[in-house]
TIBA-565924 format. One line per 4 residues: number of its first residue (from 1); their letters; for each residue x, y, z of N, C-alpha, C. Coordinates in nm, 3 decimals, decimal comma. Layout:
// residues N
NUM = a = X Y Z X Y Z X Y Z | ...
***
This chain:
// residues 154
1 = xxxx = -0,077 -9,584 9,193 -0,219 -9,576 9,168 -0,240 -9,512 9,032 | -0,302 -9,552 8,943 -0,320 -9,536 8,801 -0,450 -9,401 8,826 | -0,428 -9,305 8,770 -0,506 -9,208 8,696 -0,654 -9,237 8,602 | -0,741 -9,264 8,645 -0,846 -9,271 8,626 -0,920 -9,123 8,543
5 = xxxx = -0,927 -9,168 8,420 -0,929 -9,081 8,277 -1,064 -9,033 8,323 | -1,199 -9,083 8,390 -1,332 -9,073 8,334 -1,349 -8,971 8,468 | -1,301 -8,946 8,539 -1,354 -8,837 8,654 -1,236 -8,724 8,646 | -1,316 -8,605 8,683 -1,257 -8,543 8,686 -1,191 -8,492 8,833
9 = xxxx = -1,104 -8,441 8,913 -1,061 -8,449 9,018 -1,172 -8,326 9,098 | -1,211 -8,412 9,270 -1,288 -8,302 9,304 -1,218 -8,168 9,362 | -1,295 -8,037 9,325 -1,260 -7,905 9,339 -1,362 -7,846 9,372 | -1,448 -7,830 9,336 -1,572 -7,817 9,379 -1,706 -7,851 9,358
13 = xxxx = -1,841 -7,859 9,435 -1,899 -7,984 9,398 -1,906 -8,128 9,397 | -1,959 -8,186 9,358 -1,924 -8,342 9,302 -1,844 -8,373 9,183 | -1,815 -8,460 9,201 -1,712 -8,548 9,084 -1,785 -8,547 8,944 | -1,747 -8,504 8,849 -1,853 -8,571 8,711 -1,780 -8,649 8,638
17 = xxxx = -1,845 -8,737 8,556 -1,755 -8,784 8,437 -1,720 -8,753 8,328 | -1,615 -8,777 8,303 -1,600 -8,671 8,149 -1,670 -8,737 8,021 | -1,723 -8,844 8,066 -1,820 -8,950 7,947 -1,927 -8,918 7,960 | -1,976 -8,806 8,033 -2,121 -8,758 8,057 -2,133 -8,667 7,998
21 = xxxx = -2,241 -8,625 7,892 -2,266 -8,489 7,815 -2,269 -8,393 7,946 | -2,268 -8,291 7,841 -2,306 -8,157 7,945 -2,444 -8,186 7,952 | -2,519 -8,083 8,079 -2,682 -8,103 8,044 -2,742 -8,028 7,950 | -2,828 -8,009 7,874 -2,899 -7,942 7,790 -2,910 -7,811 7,826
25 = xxxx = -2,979 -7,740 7,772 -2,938 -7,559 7,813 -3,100 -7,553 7,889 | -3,121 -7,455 7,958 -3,271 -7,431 7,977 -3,349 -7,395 7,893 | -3,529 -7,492 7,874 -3,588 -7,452 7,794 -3,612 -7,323 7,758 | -3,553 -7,206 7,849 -3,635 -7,096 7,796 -3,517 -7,064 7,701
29 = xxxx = -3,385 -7,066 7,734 -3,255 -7,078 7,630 -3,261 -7,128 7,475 | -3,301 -7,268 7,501 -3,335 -7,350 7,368 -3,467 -7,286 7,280 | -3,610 -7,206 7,349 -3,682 -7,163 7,253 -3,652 -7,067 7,173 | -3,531 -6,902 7,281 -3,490 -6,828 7,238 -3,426 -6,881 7,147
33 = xxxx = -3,326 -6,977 7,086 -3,235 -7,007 7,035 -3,313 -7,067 6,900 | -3,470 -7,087 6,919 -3,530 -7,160 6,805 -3,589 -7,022 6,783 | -3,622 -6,975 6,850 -3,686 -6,805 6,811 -3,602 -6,744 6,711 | -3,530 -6,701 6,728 -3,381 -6,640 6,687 -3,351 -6,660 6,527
37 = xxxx = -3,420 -6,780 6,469 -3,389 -6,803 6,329 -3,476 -6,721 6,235 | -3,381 -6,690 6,124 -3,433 -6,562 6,085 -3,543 -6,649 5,977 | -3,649 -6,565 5,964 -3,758 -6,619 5,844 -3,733 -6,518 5,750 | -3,761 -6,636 5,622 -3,754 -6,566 5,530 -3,859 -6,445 5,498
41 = xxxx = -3,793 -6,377 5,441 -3,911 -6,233 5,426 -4,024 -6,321 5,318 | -4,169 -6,215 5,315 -4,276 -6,215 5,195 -4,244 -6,136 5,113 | -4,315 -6,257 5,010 -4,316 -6,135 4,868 -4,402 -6,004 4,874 | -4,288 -5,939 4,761 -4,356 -5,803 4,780 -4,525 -5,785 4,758
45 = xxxx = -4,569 -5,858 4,679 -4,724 -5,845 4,603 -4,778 -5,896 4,749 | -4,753 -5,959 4,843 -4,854 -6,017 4,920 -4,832 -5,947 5,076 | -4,751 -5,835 5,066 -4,761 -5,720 5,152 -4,842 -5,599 5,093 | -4,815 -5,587 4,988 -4,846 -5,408 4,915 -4,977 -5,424 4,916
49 = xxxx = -5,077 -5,528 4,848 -5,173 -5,515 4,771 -5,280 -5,423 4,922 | -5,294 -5,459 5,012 -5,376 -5,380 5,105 -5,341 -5,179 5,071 | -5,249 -5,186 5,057 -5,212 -4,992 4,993 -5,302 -4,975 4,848 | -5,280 -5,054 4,777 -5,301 -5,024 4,689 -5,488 -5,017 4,664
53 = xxxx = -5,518 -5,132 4,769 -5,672 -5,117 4,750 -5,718 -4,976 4,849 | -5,669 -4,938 4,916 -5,655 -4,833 5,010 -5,652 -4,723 4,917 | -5,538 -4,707 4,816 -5,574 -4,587 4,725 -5,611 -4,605 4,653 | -5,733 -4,684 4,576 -5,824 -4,703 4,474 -5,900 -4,625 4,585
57 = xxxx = -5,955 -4,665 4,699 -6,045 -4,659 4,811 -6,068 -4,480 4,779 | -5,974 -4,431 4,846 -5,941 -4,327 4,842 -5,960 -4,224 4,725 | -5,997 -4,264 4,652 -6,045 -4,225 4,525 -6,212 -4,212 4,517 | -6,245 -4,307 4,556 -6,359 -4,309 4,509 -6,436 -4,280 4,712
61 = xxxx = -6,390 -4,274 4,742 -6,434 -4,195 4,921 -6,533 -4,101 4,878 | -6,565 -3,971 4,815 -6,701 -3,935 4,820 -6,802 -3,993 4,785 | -6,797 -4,062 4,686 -6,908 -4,148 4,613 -6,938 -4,219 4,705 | -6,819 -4,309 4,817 -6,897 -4,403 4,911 -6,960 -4,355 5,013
65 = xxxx = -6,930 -4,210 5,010 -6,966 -4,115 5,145 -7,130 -4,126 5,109 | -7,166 -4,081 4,981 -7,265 -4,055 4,932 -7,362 -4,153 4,944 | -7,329 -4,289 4,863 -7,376 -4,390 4,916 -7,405 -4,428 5,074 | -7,336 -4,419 5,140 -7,356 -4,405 5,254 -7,422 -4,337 5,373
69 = xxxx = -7,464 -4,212 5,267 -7,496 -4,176 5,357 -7,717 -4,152 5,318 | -7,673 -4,184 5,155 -7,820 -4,241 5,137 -7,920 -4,361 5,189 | -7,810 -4,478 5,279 -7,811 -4,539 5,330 -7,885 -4,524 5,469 | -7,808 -4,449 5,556 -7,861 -4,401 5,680 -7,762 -4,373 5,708
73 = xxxx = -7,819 -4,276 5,865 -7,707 -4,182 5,942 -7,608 -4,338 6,001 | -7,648 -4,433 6,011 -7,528 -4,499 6,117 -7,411 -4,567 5,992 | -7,482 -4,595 5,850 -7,373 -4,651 5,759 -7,244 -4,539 5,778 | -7,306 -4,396 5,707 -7,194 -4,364 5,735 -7,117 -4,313 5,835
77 = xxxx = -7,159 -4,301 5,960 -7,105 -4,302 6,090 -6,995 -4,453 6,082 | -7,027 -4,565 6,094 -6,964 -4,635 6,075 -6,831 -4,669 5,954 | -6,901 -4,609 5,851 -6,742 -4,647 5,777 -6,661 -4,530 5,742 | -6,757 -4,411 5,757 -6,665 -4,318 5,790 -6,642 -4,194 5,935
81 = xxxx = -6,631 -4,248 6,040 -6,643 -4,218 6,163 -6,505 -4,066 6,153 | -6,414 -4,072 6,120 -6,334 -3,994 6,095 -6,324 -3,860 6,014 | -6,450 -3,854 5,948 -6,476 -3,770 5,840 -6,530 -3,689 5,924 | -6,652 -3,746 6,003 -6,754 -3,696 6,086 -6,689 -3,669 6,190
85 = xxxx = -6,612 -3,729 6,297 -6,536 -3,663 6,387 -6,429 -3,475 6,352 | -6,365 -3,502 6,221 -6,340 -3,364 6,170 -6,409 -3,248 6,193 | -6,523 -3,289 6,145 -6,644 -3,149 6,108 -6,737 -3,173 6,269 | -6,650 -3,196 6,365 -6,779 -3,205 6,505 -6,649 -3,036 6,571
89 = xxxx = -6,844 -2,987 6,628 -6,765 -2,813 6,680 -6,701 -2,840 6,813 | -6,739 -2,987 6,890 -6,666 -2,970 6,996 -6,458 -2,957 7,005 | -6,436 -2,959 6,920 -6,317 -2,977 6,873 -6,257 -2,828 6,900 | -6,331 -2,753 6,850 -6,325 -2,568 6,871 -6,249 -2,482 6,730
93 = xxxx = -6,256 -2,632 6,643 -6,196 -2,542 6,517 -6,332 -2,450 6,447 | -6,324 -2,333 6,343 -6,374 -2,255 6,275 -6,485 -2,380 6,127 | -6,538 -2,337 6,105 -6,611 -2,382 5,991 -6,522 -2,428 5,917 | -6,447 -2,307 5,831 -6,400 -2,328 5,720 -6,267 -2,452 5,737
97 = xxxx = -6,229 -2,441 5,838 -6,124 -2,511 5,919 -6,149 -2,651 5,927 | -6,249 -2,722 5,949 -6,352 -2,827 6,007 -6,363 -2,872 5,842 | -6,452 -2,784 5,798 -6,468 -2,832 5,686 -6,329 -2,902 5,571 | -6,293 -2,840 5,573 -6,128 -2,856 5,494 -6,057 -3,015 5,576
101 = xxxx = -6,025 -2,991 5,700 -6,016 -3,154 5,770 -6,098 -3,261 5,745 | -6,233 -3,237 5,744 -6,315 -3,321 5,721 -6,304 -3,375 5,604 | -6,261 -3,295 5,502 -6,224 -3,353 5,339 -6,076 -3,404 5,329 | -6,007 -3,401 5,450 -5,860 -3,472 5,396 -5,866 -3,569 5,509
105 = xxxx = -5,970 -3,583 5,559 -5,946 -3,730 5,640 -6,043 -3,840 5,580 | -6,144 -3,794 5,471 -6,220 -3,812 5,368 -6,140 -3,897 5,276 | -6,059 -3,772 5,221 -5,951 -3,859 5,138 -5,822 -3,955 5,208 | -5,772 -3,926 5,272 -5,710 -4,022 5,389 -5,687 -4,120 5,433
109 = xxxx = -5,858 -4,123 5,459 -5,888 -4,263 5,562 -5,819 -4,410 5,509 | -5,892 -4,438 5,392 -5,865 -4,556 5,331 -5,732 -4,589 5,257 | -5,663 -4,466 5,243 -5,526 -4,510 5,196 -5,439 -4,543 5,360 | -5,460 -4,483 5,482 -5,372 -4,501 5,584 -5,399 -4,615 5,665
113 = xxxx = -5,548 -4,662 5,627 -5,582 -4,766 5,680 -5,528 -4,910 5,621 | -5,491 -4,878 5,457 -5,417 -4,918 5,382 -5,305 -4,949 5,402 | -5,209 -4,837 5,482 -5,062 -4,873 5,539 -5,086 -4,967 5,661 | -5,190 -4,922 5,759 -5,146 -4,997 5,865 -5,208 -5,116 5,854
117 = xxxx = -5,281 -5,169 5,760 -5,298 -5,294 5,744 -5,145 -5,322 5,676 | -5,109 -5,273 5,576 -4,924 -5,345 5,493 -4,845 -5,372 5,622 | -4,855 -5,283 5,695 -4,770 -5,293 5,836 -4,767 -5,390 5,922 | -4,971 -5,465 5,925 -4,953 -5,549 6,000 -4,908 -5,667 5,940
121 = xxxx = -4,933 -5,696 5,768 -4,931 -5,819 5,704 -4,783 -5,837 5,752 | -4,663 -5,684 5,745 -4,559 -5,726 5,735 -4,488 -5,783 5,850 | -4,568 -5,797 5,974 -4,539 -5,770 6,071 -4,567 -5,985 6,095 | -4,627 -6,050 5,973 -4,709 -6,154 5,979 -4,820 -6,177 6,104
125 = xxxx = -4,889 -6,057 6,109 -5,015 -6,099 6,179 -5,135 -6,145 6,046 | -5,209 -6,230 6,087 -5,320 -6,252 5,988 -5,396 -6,178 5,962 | -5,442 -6,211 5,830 -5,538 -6,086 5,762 -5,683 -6,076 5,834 | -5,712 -6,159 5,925 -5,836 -6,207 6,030 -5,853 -6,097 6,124
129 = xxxx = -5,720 -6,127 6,150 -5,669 -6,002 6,263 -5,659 -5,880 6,225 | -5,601 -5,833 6,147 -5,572 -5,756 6,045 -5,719 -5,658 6,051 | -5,787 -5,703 5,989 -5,932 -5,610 5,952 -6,010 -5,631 6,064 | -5,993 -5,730 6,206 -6,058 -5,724 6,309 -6,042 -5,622 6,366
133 = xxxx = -5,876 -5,553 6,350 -5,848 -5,475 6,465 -5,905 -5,290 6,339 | -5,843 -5,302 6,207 -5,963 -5,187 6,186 -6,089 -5,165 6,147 | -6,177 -5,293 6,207 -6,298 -5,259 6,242 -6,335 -5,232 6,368 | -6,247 -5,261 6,460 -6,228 -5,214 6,607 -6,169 -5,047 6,610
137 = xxxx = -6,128 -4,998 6,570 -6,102 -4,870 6,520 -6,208 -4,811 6,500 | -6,284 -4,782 6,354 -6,437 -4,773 6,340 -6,503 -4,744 6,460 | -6,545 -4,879 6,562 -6,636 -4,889 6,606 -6,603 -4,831 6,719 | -6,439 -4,773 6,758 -6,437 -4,706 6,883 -6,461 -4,539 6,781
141 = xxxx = -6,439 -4,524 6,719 -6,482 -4,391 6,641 -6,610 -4,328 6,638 | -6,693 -4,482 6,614 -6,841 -4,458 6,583 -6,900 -4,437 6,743 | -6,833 -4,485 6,839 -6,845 -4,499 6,978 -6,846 -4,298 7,025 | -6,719 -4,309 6,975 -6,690 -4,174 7,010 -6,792 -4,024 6,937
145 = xxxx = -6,811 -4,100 6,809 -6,949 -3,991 6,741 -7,049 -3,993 6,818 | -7,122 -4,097 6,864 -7,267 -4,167 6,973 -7,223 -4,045 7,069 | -7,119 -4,064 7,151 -7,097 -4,000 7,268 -7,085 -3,835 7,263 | -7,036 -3,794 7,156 -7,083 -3,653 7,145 -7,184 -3,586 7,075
149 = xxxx = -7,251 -3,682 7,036 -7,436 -3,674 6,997 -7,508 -3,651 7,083 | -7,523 -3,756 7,199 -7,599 -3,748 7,317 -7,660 -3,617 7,375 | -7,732 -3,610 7,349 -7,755 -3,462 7,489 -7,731 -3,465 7,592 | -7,673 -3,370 7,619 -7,604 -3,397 7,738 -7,726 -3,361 7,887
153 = xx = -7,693 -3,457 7,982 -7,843 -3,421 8,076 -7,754 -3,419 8,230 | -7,817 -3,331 8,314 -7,738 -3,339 8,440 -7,837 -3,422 8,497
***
């Protein structure tokens, strides 16, 4: 009896043929495996530039305070919610204490908001996203100023 090349002898399982591919890997295998390829990095100019407008920003932060706040109480509640959170007494710091925080989160704000936008570009989330999520910041800030404004009523 001649040896028949195309099966393999049974051992366990069914018989396969050796003219039959293997089967494909599982899709979740094959996406990891398309995941996995490395992308090329971004150029440097089209990560940094958000820092850099961040410390121009940062520079000129009293003047916008000012502006802002000739504006009305909610402009600058809103773009600078962090300044104003500093200098609030529920916190339990001293004047001079409050005051001094309040001027380095003044100067601060817009350069760190600066990083974590570079962080997200680098991270390739979109710039959509990007300033959605720190204007979502802000507005839980400005949330949080509202809420310790309130009078409080039993």
């Amino acid at each position: 009896m001649p040896d028949d090349q195309r099966t393999i002898p049974i051992t366990k399982g069914r018989p396969h043929l050796v003219t039959q591919r293997p089967p494909p890997p599982p899709l979740a295998d094959r996406r990891f495996r398309e995941r996995r390829k490395p992308v090329p990095p971004l150029p440097w100019e089209k990560i940094v530039w958000p820092l850099l407008v961040g410390l121009c920003l940062g520079f000129l932060a009293p003047e916008a305070l000012y502006v802002a706040n000739r504006l009305g109480p909610w402009a600058a509640k809103l773009l600078f919610p962090f300044t104003l959170l500093a200098a609030r007494p529920e916190f339990g710091y001293g004047a001079s204490v409050a005051k001094v925080l309040s001027a380095i989160a003044l100067y601060l704000q817009f350069p760190l908001e600066g990083a974590l936008a570079m962080l997200n570009l680098r991270r390739r989330i979109p710039l959509g996203q990007t300033v959605s999520r720190l204007a979502l910041l802000h507005i839980a800030a400005a949330g949080m100023l509202w809420l310790l404004e309130r009078p409080h009523v039993r």
